[in-house]
VOZABA-404662 format. One line per 4 residues: their letters; for each residue x, y, z of C-alpha. Coordinates in nm, 3 decimals. Layout:
N
a	X,Y,Z ~ ...
//
This chain:
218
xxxx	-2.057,-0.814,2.989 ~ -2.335,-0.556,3.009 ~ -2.131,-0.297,2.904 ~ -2.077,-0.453,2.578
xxxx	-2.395,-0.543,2.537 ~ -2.523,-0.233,2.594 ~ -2.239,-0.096,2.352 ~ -2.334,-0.309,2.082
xxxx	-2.730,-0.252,2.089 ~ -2.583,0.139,2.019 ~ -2.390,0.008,1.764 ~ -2.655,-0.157,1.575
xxxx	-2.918,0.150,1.653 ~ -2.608,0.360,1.478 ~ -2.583,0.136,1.211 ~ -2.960,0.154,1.116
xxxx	-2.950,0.523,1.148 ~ -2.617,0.532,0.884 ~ -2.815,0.272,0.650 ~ -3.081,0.535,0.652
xxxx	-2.835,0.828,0.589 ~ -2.677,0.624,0.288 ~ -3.006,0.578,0.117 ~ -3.121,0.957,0.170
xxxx	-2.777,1.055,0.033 ~ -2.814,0.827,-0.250 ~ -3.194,0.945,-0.346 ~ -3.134,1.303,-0.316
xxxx	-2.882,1.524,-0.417 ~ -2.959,1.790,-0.243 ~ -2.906,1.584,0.086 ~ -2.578,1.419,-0.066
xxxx	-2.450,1.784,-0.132 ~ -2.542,1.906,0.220 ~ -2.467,1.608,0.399 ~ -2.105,1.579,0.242
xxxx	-2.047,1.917,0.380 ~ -2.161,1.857,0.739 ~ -1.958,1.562,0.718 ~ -1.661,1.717,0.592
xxxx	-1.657,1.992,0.866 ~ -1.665,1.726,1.124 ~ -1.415,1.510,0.997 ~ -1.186,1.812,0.991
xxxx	-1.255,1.959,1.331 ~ -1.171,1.541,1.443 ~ -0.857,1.545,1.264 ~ -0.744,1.898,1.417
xxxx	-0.806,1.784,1.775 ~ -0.668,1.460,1.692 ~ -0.395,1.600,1.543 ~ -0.318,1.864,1.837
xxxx	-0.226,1.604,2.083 ~ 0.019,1.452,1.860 ~ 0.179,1.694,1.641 ~ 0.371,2.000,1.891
xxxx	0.576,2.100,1.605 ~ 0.389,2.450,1.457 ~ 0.468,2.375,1.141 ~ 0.428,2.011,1.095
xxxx	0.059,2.018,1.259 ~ -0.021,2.352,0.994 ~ 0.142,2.159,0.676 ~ -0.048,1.829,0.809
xxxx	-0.421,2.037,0.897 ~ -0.426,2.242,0.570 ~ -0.320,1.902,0.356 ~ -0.616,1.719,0.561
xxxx	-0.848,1.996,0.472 ~ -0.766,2.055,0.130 ~ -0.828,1.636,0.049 ~ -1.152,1.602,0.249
xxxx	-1.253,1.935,-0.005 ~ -1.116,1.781,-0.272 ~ -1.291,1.471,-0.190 ~ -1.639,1.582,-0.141
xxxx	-1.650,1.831,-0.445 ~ -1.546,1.553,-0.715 ~ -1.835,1.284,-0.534 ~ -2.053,1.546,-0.558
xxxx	-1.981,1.671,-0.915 ~ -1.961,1.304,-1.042 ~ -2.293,1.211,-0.812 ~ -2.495,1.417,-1.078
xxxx	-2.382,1.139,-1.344 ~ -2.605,0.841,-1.297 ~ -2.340,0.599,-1.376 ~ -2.085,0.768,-1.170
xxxx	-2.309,0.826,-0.896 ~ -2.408,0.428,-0.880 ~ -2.008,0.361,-0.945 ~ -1.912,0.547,-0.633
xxxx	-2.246,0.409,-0.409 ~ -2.100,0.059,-0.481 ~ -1.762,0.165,-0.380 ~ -1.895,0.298,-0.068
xxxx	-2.106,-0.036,0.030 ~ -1.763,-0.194,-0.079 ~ -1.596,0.005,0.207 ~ -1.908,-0.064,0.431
xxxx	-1.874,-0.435,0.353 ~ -1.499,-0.436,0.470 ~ -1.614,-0.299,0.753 ~ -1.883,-0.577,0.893
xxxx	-1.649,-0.835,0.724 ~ -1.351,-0.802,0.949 ~ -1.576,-0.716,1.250 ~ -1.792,-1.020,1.229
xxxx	-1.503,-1.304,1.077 ~ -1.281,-1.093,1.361 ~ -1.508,-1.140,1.671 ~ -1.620,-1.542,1.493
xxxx	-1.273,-1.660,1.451 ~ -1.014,-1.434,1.627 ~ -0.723,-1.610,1.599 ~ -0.371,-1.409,1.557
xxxx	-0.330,-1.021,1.596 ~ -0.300,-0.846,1.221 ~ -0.059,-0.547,1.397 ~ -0.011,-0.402,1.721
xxxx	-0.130,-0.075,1.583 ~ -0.456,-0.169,1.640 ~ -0.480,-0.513,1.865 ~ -0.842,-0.571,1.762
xxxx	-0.751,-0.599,1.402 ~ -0.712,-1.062,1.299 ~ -0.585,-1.214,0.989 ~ -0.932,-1.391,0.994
xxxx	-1.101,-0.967,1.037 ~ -0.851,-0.918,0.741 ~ -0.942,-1.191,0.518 ~ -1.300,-1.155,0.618
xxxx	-1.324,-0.775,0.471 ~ -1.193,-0.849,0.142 ~ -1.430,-1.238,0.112 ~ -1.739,-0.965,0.176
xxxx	-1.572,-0.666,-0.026 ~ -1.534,-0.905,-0.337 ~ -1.913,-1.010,-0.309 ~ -2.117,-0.716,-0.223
xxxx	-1.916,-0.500,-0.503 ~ -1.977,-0.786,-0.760 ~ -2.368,-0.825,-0.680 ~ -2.424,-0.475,-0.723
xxxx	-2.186,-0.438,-1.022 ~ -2.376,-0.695,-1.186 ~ -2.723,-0.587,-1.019 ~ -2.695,-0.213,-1.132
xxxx	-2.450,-0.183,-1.405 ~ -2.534,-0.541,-1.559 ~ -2.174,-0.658,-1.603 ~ -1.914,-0.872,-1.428
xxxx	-1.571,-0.987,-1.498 ~ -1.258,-1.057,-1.320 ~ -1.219,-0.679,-1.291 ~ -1.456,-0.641,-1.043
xxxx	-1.281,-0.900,-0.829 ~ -0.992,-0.707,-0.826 ~ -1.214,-0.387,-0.773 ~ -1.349,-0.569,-0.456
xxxx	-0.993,-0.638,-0.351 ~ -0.801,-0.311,-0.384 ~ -1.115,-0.131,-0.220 ~ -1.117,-0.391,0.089
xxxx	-0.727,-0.371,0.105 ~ -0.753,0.073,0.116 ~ -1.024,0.049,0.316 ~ -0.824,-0.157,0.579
xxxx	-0.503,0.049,0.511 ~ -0.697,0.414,0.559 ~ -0.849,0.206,0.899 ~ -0.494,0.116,0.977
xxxx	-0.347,0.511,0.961 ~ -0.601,0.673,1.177 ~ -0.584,0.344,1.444 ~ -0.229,0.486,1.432
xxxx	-0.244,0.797,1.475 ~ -0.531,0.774,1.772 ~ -0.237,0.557,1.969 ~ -0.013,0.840,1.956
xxxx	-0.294,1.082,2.055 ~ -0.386,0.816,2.290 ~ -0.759,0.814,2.252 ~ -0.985,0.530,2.194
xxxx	-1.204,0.741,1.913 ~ -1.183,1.020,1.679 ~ -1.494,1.125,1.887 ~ -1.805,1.065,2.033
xxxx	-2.091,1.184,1.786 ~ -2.173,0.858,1.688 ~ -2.263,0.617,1.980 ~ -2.121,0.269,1.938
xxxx	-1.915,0.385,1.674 ~ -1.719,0.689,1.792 ~ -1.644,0.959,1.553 ~ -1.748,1.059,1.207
xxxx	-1.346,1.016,1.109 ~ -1.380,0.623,1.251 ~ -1.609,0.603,0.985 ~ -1.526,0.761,0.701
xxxx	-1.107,0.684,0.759 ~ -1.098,0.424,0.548 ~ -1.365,0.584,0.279 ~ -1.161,0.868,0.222
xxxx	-0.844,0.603,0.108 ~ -1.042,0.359,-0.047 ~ -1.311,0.542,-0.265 ~ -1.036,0.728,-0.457
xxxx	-0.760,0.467,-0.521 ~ -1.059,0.229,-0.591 ~ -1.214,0.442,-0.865 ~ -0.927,0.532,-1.029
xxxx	-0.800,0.153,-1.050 ~ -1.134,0.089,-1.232 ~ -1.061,0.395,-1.461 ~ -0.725,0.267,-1.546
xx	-0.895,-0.069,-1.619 ~ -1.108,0.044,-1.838
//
């Protein structure tokens, strides 16, 4: 009992410490632009020792290593380009609390109501964590849609949705692939949470399906 207690007050002084990040990255460029990178790096050098104990074929762990590299690039050079938009910037800031939101929605409705196992790839995972992510996904996207952007239709519902659902599905492949590696986390850098891959898996899914959904929408 202490030893979850313990490892959820470093959860929560995590958290606090990533709320903090997100609002420096969101005020200031030049820490978006510089944080990204540092970010990126780590997420890479997760993946390649995650992806050492599973993948003994040379070639498959190569093909797999530069494709991971090559996204997370990809990924951090078009949030940063469209970050000096306003509207783009606030665009992708929602989608990110959206992917936050999923998040503390299937952790909290997860550890209130429990109830039956979502998959055996990950055993913590509920149908009550599931449904719990998108309920929270759907309202913290609308509220700031509407807060920041001043507009709100059934769209944004189905915004919420599909960026809950990617979130969870991006969650889903690295809970996978950590099985077969047989570790708990994608590291340690971040105490109560693990690594800076089991926090960003499901952003790096959900953040680009999600925008270009609401591109095709509109």
């Amino acid at each position: 009992m202490k030893k979850n207690d313990n490892n959820l007050k470093k959860r929560i002084f995590t958290s606090l410490v990533l709320i903090f990040v997100f609002l420096l990255f969101f005020s200031s460029n030049f820490f978006l632009v510089y944080g990204l990178i540092v970010l990126g790096v780590f997420s890479v050098l997760e993946f390649l020792q995650l992806s050492k104990r599973i993948f003994k074929n040379n070639f498959t762990f190569l093909f797999l290593n530069i494709f991971f590299i090559s996204y997370v690039f990809l990924f951090c050079s078009i949030f940063t380009l469209f970050s000096y938009q306003v509207e783009l910037k606030f665009i992708l800031f929602i989608l990110l609390l959206g992917c936050i939101a999923s998040d503390i929605g299937g952790f909290i409705f997860g550890k209130l109501i429990k109830g039956p196992k979502l998959t055996s790839i990950s055993p913590n995972k509920t149908y009550a964590g599931c449904f719990g992510s998108i309920f929270l996904t759907i309202i913290i996207v609308s509220i700031f849609f509407y807060y920041f952007l001043g507009f709100f239709n059934y769209n944004i519902l189905l915004i919420g949705l599909v960026v809950s659902i990617f979130c969870q599905i991006g969650d889903l492949i690295f809970s996978y692939l950590k099985r077969k590696a047989k570790v708990k986390d994608t590291g340690n850098i971040l105490p109560g949470h693990g690594g800076v891959l089991d926090r960003l898996d499901g952003i790096f899914l959900a953040v680009p399906v999600s925008f270009l959904f609401l591109t095709l929408l509109h």
